[in-house]
Steps between C-alpha positions, in 0.01 A plus 500: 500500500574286202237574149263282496406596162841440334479177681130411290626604213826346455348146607251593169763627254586323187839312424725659382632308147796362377718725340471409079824510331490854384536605865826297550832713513843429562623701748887621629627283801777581742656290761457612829723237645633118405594332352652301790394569886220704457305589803095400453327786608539856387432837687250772320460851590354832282674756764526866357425390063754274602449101465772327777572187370736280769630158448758278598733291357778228624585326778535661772299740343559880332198678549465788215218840453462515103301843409274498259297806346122560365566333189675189598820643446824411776649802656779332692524197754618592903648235733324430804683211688772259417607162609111412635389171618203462286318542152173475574214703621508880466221771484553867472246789703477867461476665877340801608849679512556469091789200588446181372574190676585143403447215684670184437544172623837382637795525690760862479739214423561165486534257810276724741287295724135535458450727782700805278318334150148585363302836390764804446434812400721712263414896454535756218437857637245721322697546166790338573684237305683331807372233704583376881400239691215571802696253759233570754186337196600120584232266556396162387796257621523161373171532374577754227580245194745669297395342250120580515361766371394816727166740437541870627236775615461811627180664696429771725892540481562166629677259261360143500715180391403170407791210501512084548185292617267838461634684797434860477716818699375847555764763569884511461641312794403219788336661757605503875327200582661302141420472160103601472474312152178270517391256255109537394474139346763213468708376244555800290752524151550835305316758667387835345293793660339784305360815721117581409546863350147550694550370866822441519482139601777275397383172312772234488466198226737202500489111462413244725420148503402501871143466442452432126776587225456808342500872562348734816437834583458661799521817658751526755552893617397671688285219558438124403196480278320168315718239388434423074580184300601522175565176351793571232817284442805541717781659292620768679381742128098331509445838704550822572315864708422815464310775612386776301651817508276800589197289537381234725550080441721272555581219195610167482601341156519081504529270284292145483572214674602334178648820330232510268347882621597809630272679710487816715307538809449812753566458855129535675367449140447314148711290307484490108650282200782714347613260252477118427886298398764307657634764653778498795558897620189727634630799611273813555680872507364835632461740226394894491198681590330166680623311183660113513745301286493117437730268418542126377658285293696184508866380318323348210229799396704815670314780700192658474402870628208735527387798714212558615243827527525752796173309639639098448248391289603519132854442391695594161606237242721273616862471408714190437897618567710211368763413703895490476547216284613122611317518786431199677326586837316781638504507887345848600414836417534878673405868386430850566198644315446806677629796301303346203663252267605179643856408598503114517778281607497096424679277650647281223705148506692559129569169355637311775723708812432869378238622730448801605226852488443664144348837505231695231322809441157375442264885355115532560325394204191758426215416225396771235147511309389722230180552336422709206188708401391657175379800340463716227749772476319691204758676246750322694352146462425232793679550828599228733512536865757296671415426909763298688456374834850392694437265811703304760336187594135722417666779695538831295848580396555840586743708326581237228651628139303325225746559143244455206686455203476334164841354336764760641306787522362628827110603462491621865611410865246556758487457861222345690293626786400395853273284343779333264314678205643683185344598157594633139347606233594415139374594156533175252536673231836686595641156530616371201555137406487259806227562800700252672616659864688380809452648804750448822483572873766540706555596906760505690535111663277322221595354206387701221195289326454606143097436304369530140275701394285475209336816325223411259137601571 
């Protein structure tokens, strides 16, 4: 059963702002493939702390498994497949078992008829760096574009796949009576599916212009449910889904017809505003604990990220993440949100024949408040007492380290508790010269947000 609460109260919840230019930071970014023969769809999966990242590259196509750890950091890169017909769609699923599979669309090779192209399936064993190809996962045919891109699912142990004109597959091979893919509405581009962490029903999104341009949603396992319009532009970045992790609800994040809004609406629910702009990419991200990214942006003003609370219905400050420089065209967006910060990759045209995915490490940003009382501390003089409160979106930061410090000298670290509360205690007259103090909070996957604080009474 989906929450109708959440669903009331993010159709009620304020916009988010633009970030101001103090919130702006220049971040590290790494090529993930490019800068000639890219493919145009990446696959993402947090399997064991680990973040596969697999792309391809070339023509006919290598297919590669780059590692990356907790803090953005790249452990090695695998080969999966070589000489492939195809650089298109790919998406990567965890299965009961601990493997991971990827599906992809193409051919094992070039020059096979369409009977032997579509949907495979590669395999890496629980822990296992090797991958092999599943030759009995083949479906689609001729109607597997290999140059679409593909959404990917699992449920109940069943993996779900989404490929050209919105036709979706459930299992690993055609049954004995043929291929039991079905298509639940016509004229599908780009699907995605996301698996409610509550019901376990598989939503798909994608683009269509076969009733009115724009974006829909519907659920398709383990049964069809209501068909939704969401009028947004048609690039294949002006959406993305996701469901939240540990909690139920299913998201959708559009932009405007015109490019002019991004907005974020729950399957069975409300939509809200997130933020007004000419803005190309809307991309939404699972995040921990219930939690979602966003993302959006455009060539000429870069990207723009924030996370929301456990309960969707206040989100941190937003972050602008300039780009690589020289770009000149921003086509679409992917991450992987769910061990806490955000790993985004953009896909960038670089002046005018380097395109390819860039890659970043995007940290949590938490907010820290202090207030100070007075009183009298008799022999000793006036005392101040120092109360901080550390939140996350107006979630309590548990377990934070607040540093309070003034010039280099540390007054005293503290750590907060469940309710993202710590105190101190200070007598004014044991400080000598400046009352000027700084206090900073750091936890592991934010960026550490630093305040003043003023002692005067």
């Amino acid at each position: 059963m989906r929450s109708f609460g959440l669903a009331i109260a993010l159709a009620l919840a304020v916009a988010v702002p633009a970030a101001s230019a103090a919130n702006s930071r220049s971040l590290l970014w790494s090529r993930v493939d490019g800068p000639t023969k890219a493919g145009t769809q990446l696959g993402l999966l947090r399997s064991g702390g680990v973040l596969h990242v697999v792309w391809a590259q070339g023509s006919p196509a290598a297919i590669s498994d780059t590692e990356v750890n907790g803090d953005g950091k790249s452990l090695k890169t695998v080969p999966i497949a070589s000489n492939f017909d195809g650089i298109g769609g790919m998406s990567l699923v965890g299965m009961a078992d601990g493997s991971v599979r990827l599906f992809v669309a193409g051919g094992t090779r070039p020059g096979l008829p369409s009977n032997l192209s579509g949907i495979n399936s590669f395999v890496a064993p629980p822990g296992a760096d090797g991958w092999t190809l599943d030759p009995t996962a083949l479906w689609g045919g001729a109607v597997a574009s290999a140059s679409d891109e593909i959404g990917a699912a699992v449920s109940g142990g069943n993996p779900i796949t989404a490929y050209s004109a919105g036709f979706v597959h459930v299992g690993l091979g055609p049954s004995p009576g043929g291929d039991p893919s079905y298509q639940p509405d016509c004229c599908g581009v780009a699907p995605q599916l996301a698996t409610d962490g509550s019901s376990g029903a598989v939503v798909m999104s994608w683009l269509s212009n076969g009733h009115q341009s724009g974006t829909y949603v519907k659920q398709v396992f383990p049964s069809q449910g209501a068909l939704v319009s969401l009028p947004s532009s048609m690039n294949v970045g002006s959406f993305g889904i996701a469901a939240r992790l540990g909690a139920p609800g299913t998201f959708v994040a559009y932009t405007g017809l015109t490019n002019q809004v991004i907005k974020l609406y729950q399957y069975g629910g409300g939509t809200r505003t997130i933020v007004k702009g000419p803005y190309r990419i809307a991309k939404v991200f699972a995040g921990p604990a219930g939690r979602l990214w966003m993302l959006w942006g455009d060539a000429n003003s870069g990207v723009w990220a924030t996370r929301s609370n456990k309960a969707v219905t206040k989100w941190e400050p937003v972050q602008k993440l300039a780009l690589p420089k020289n770009v000149t065209a921003f086509y679409n967006a992917q991450g992987e949100g769910s061990g806490g910060p955000l790993d985004a990759f953009v896909d960038l045209l670089i002046g005018t024949n380097d395109r390819g995915f860039w890659r970043t490490h995007v940290l949590a940003r938490d907010s820290l408040a202090e207030s100070t009382s007075y009183q009298s501390g008799g022999a000793k003089g006036k005392s101040a007492k120092l109360a901080f409160h550390a939140t996350d979106a107006g979630d309590p930061l548990t377990g934070a380290i607040i540093v309070v410090a003034r010039g280099g000298t540390v007054l005293a670290r503290l750590k907060t508790d469940p309710d993202g509360r710590a105190s101190m205690n200070l007598i004014l007259g044991n400080l000598h010269g400046s009352t000027s103090l700084k206090a900073t909070v750091t936890a592991p996957g934010y960026t550490p947000q630093m305040i003043s604080v003023g002692l005067g009474g």
